[in-house]
C-alpha positions as CSV (number, residue, x, y, z in Angstrom):
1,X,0.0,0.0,0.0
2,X,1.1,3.5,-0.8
3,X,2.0,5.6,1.8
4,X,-0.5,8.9,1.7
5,X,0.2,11.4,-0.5
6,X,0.9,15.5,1.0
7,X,-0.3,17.6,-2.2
8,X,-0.1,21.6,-2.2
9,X,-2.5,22.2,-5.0
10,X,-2.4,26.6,-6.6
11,X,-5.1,27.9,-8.0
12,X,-5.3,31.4,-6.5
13,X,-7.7,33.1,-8.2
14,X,-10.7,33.6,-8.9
15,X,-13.6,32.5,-7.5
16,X,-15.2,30.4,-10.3
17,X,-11.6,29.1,-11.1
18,X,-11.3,28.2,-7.1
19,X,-14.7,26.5,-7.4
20,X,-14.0,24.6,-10.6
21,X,-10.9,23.1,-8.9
22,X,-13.1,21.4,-6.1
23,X,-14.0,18.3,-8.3
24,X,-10.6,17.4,-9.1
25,X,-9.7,17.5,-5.2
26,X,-12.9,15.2,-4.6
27,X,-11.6,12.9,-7.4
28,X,-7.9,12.8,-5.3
29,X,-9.3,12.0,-2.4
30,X,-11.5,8.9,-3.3
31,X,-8.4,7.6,-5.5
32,X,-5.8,8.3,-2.6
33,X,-6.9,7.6,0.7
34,X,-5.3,9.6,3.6
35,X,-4.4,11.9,0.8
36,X,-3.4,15.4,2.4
37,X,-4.2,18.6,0.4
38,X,-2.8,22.2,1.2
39,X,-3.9,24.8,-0.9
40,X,-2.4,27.9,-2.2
41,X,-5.1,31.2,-2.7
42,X,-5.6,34.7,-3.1
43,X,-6.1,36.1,0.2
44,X,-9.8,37.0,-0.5
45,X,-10.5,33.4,-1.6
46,X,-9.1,31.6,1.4
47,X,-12.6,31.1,2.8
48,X,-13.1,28.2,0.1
49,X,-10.5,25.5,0.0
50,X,-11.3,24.4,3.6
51,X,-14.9,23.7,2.9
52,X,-13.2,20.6,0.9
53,X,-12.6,17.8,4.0
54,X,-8.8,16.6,2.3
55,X,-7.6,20.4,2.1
56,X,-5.7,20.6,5.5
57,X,-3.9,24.2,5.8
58,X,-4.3,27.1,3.8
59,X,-1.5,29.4,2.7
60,X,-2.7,32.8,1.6
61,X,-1.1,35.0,-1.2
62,X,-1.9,38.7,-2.0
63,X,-0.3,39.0,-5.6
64,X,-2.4,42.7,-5.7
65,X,-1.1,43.9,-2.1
66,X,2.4,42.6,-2.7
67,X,2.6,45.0,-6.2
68,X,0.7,48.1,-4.7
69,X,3.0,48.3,-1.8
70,X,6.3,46.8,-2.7
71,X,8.6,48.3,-0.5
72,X,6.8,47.1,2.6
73,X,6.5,43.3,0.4
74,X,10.3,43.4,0.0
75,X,12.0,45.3,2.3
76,X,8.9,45.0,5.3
77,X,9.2,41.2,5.0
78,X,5.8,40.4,3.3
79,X,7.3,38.1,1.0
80,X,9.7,36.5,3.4
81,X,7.3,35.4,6.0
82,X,4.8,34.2,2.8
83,X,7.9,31.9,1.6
84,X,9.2,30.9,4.4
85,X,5.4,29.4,5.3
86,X,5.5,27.9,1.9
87,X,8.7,26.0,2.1
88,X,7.3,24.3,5.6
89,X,6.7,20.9,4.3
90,X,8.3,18.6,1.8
91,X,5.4,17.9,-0.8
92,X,4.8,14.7,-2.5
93,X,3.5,16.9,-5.6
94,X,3.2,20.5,-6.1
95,X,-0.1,20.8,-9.0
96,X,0.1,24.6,-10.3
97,X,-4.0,24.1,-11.6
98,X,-4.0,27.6,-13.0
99,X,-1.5,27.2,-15.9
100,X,-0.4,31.0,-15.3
101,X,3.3,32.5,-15.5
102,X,2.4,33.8,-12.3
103,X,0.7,30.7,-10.2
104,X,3.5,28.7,-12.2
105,X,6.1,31.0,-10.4
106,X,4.3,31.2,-7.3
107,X,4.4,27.4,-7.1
108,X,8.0,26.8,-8.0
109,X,8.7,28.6,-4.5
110,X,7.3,25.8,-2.4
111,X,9.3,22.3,-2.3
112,X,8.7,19.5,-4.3
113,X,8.1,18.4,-7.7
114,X,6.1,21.0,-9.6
115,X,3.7,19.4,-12.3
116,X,0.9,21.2,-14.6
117,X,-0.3,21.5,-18.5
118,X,2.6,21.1,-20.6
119,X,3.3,24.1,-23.0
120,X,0.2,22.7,-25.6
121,X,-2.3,22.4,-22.9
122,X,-1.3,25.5,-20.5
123,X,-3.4,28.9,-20.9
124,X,0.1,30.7,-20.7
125,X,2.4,28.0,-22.8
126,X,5.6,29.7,-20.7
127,X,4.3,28.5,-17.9
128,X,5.5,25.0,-18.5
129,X,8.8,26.1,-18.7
130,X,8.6,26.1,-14.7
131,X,6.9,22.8,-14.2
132,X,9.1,19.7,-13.5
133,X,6.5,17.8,-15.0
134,X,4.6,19.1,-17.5
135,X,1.2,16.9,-18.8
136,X,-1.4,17.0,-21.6
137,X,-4.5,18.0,-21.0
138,X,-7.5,19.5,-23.1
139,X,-6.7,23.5,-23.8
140,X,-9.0,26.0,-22.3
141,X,-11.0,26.4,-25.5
142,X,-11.8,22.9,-25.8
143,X,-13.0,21.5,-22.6
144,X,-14.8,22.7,-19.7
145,X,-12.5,24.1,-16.8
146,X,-14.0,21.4,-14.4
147,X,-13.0,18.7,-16.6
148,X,-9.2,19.9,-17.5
149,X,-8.6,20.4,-13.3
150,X,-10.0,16.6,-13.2
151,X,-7.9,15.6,-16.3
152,X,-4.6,17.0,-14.6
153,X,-4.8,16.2,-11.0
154,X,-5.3,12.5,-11.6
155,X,-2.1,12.1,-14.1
156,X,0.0,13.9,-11.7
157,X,-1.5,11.4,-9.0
158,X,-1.6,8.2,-11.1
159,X,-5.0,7.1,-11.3
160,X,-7.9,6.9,-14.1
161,X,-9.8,9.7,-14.9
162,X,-13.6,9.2,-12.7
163,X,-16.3,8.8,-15.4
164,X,-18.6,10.0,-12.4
165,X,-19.7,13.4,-12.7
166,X,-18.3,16.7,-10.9
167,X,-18.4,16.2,-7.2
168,X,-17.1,19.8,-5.6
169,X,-17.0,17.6,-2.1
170,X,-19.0,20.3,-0.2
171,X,-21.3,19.4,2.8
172,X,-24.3,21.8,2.5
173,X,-25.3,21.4,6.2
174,X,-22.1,23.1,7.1
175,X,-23.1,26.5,5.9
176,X,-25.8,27.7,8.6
177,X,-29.4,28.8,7.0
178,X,-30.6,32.2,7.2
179,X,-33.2,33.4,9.5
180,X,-35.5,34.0,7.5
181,X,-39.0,31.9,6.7
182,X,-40.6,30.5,3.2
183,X,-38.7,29.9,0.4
184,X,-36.9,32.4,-1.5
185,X,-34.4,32.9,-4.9
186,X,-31.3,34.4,-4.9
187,X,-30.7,36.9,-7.7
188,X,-26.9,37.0,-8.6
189,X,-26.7,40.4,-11.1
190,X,-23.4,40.9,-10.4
191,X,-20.5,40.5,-12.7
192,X,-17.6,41.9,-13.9
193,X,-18.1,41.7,-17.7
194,X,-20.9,45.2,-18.9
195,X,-21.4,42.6,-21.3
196,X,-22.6,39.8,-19.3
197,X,-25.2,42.3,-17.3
198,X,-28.8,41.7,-18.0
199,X,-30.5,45.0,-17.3
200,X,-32.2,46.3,-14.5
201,X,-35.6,46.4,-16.4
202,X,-35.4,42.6,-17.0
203,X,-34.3,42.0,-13.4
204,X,-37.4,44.0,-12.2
205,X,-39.7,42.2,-14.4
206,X,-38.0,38.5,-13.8
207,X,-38.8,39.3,-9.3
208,X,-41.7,40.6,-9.8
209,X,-42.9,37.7,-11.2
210,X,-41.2,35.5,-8.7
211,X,-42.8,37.9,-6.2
212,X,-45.9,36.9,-7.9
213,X,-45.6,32.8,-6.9
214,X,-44.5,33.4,-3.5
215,X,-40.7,33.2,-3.0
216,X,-38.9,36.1,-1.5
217,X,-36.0,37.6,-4.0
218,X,-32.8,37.7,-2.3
219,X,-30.1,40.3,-3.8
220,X,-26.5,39.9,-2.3
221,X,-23.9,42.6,-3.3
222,X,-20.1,43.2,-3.8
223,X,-20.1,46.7,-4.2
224,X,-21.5,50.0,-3.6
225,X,-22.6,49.7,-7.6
226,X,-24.4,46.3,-7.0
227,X,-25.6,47.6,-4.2
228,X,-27.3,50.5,-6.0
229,X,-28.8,48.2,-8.0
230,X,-29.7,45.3,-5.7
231,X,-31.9,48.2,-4.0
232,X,-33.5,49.0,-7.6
233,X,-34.7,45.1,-8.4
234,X,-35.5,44.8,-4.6
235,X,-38.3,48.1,-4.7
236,X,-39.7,46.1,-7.7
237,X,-40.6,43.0,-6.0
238,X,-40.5,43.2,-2.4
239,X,-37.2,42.0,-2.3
240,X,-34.7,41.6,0.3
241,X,-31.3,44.0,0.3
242,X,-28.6,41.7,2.2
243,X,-25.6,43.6,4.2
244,X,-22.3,43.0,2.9
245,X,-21.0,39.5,3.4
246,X,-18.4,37.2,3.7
247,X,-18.2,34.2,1.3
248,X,-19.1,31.4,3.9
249,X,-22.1,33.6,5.3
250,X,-22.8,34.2,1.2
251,X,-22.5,30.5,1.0
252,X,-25.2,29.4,3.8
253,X,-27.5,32.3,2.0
254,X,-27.1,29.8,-1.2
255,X,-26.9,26.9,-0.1
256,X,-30.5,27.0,1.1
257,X,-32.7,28.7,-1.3
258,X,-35.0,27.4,-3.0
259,X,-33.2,28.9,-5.8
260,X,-30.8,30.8,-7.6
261,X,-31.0,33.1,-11.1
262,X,-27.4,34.3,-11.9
263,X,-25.6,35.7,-14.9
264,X,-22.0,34.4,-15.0
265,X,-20.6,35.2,-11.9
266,X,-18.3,33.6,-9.6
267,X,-21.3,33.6,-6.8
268,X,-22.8,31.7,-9.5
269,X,-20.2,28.6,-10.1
270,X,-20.4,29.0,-5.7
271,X,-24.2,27.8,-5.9
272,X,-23.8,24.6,-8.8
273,X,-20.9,23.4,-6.5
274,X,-23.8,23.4,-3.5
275,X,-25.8,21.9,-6.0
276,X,-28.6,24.5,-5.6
277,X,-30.9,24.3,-8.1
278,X,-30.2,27.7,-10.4
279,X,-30.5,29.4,-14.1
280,X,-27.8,31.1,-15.4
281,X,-27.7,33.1,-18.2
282,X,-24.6,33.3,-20.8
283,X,-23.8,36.0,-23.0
284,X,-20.3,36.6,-24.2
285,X,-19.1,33.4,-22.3
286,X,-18.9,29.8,-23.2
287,X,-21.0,27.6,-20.5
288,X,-19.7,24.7,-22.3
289,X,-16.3,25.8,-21.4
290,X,-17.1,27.5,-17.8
291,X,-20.2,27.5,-16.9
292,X,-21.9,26.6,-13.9
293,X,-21.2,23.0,-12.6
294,X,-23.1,21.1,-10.3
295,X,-26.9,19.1,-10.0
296,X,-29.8,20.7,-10.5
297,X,-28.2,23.5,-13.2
298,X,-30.1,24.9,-16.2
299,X,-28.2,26.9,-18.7
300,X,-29.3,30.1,-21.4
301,X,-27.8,31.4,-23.8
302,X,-27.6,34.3,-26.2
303,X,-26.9,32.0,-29.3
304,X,-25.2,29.1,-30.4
305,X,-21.4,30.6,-30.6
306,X,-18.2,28.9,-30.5
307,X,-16.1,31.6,-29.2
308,X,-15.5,33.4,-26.5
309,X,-16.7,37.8,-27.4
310,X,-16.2,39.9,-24.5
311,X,-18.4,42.3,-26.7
312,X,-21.0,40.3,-27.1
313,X,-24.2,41.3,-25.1
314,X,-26.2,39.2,-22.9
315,X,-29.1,39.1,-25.1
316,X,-31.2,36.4,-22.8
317,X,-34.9,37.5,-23.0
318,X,-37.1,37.4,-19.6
319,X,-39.6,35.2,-21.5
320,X,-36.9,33.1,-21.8
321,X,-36.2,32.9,-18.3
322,X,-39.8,32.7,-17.2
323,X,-40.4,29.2,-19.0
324,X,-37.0,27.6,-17.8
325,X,-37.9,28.4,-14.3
326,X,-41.9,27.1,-14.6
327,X,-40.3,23.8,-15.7
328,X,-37.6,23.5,-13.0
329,X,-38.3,22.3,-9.6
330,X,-39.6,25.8,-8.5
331,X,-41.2,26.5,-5.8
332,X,-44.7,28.1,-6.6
333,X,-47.3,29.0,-4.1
């Protein structure tokens, strides 16, 4: 019998790339009993990797910080005390999941073998020039994201790829539920991308006939923006503001509603991997490629494309929302 394995898996950033890692750890895990996973994260991320039961310790970066004040990173001792807590342990395998000059960088300061996608699977092909091991997966605008992570992690660790689907490994009762009675849906309008907004007017119309069937609409934020608007959708339907929240308390928000309605958002990728029951509507994104992963998911899209248009709007109509969600388990009063 194998001894267990000690893993430090880096995948920093972002959330939905944080997420989409989870199966592959799950897959790990079941393959490699005992095996022991440390995890390597942007500091605002950390909250996640310890949700997975085989992710022991958590070593946070701050790539952002680091830049915007490097004086105080070099000469203050920022990076010193960050290297010297990644260099604590001899690892079995160090997996750089993120296929990035800088996660690729990051990872070749901790000790032990560094694997990840060789130079014609990588997203940034000179980032294999770092990895001791470098292995072939699918590229990034062939396969899903979920399904590359899976592909990597189990020819680092030696065993056949799961034919199962995604499992992100996540224990639902863990995440506390709300105070707050009936069943309501979880609108997640916030997003990076102008292009993958839906408007406000759709929003409005979408919760108000929600309102209409009974559930309560539930608008989380992430800034003073989304905020602005959260307020806007929540005078249309009744709706409930939340107060600015940390990812786990996000996480027991979703985890137990009845539903979510999301464009593509990292909050979004948060609820599939709690296997919450959720439509989420694509624009300029691929869902075949990212898109939300988990039971219970029902994708929209603004066409049939085959590439990836950061100008291209999220043209998703309301009607089209309406009849996904009357045939999905919805709760309807």
């Amino acid at each position: 019998m194998r001894d267990p394995l000690h893993i430090l898996i880096v995948k920093t950033s972002s959330l939905g790339d944080v997420v989409h890692t989870l199966p592959a750890v799950t897959d790990a895990a079941r393959a490699r009993p005992g095996l022991r996973c440390d995890w390597l994260v942007e500091r605002a991320f950390a909250e996640i990797p310890p949700w997975h039961p085989a992710v022991a310790r958590v070593i946070r970066c701050d790539l952002r910080g680091w830049r915007k004040h490097l004086g105080r990173t070099v000469f203050g001792g920022d990076w010193s005390r960050f290297r010297a807590e990644l260099r604590q342990v001899q690892y079995d395998h160090v997996i750089d999941a993120q296929g990035l000059v800088k996660s690729a960088w990051l990872a070749r300061q901790a000790r032990g073998p560094l694997a990840g996608p060789d130079r014609a699977s990588a997203r940034e092909p000179l980032a294999a020039r770092f990895y001791t091991h470098g292995y072939t997966v699918p590229k990034h605008d062939v396969a899903h994201a979920v399904e590359r992570a899976r592909r990597l992690f189990a020819q680092v660790l030696d065993y056949p790829m799961p034919d199962t689907p995604p499992d992100a490994g996540l224990d639902r009762s863990r995440f506390p539920a709300p105070a707050l009675s009936g069943p309501y849906v979880v609108f997640l309008h916030g997003t990076t991308w102008t292009s993958k907004h839906w408007s406000l007017e759709q929003w409005r119309s979408l919760g108000a006939w929600i309102a209409a069937r009974g559930p309560r609409v539930v608008l989380p934020w992430g800034s003073e923006a989304e905020r602005a608007d959260a307020e806007a959708i929540a005078a249309a339907c009744g709706g409930l503001v939340l107060p600015k929240l940390g990812l786990t308390e996000l996480a027991g928000w979703l985890a137990h509603a009845s539903y979510c309605v999301g464009v593509d958002t990292g909050l979004a990728h948060l609820a599939a991997a709690l296997a919450t029951p959720q439509l989420t509507l694509y624009g300029p994104t691929l869902p075949q490629l990212t898109g939300a992963v988990g039971a219970n998911q029902v994708w929209l899209t603004s066409g049939e494309y085959d590439t990836i248009d950061r100008e291209r709007p999220n043209t998703v109509s309301v009607e089209r929302a309406k009849e996904a969600l009357s045939q999905a388990p919805f709760p309807q009063s």
